[in-house]
C-alpha positions in Angstrom: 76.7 169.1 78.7 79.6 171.2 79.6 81.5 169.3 76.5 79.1 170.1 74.2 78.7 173.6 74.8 82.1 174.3 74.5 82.5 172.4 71.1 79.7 174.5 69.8 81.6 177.4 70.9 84.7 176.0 69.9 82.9 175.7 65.9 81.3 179.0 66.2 84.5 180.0 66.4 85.8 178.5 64.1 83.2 178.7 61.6 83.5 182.6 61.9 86.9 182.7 60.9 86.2 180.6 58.2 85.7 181.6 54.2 82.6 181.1 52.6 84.1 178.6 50.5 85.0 176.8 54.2 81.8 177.0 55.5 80.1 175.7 52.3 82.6 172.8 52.3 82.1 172.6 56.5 78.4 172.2 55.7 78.5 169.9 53.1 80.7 167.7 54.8 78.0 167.8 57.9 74.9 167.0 55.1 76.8 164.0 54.3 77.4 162.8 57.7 73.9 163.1 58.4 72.9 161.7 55.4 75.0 158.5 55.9 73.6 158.2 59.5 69.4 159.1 58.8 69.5 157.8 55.2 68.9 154.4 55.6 66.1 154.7 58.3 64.5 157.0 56.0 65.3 154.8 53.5 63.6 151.9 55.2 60.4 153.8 56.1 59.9 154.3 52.1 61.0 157.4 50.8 62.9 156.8 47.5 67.1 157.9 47.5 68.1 161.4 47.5 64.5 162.1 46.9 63.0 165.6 48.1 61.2 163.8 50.4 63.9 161.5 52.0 65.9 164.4 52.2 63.1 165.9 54.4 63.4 163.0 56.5 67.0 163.0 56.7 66.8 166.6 57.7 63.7 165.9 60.0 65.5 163.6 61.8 68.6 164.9 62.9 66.6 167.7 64.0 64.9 166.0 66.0 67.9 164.0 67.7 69.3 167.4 68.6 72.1 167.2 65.9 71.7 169.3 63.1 73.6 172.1 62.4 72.8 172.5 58.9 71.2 175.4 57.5 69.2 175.3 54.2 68.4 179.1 54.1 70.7 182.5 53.2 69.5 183.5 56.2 70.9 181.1 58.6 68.9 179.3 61.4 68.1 181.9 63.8 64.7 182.5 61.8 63.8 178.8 62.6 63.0 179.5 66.7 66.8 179.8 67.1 68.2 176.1 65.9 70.5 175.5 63.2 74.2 177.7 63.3 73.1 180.9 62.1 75.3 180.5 59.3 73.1 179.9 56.1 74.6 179.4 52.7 71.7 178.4 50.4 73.2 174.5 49.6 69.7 173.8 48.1 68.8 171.0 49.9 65.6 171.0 51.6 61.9 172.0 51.1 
């Protein structure tokens, strides 16, 4: 617990130095990962490719194992009960 804490602290860091062009990139790069680890389950339970709706479930689902730090809003994720990095850039990907 004490790892992960400081890693996210470590990346808020990080992330706050960062350029917009960075953190797009830095987000993107997450998406993918995520993509590459809930695709196929989602995948699997029916949801067409790269689909809105597989993305949902891509997005649904690293949410719910606690890993997503992706935020599909300008906003950032402190509107969404306080998940996500606070650090929106709009990628478009989502509802």
């Amino acid at each position: 617990m004490r790892n992960v804490i400081l890693a996210a602290a470590s990346a808020l860091c990080l992330m706050a130095c960062a350029t917009p062009q960075e953190r797009a990139q830095q987000q993107q790069l997450e998406m993918e990962r995520m993509m590459a680890e809930f695709g196929p389950a989602c995948s699997q339970l029916g949801y067409a490719m790269q689909s809105d709706p597989w993305r949902d479930c891509v997005l649904q689902s690293a949410q719910r194992s606690g890993r997503s730090g992706i935020s599909t809003s300008i906003f950032g994720g402190f509107g969404s009960g306080g998940r996500g990095s606070g650090i929106g850039i709009g990628i478009g990907i989502g509802r």
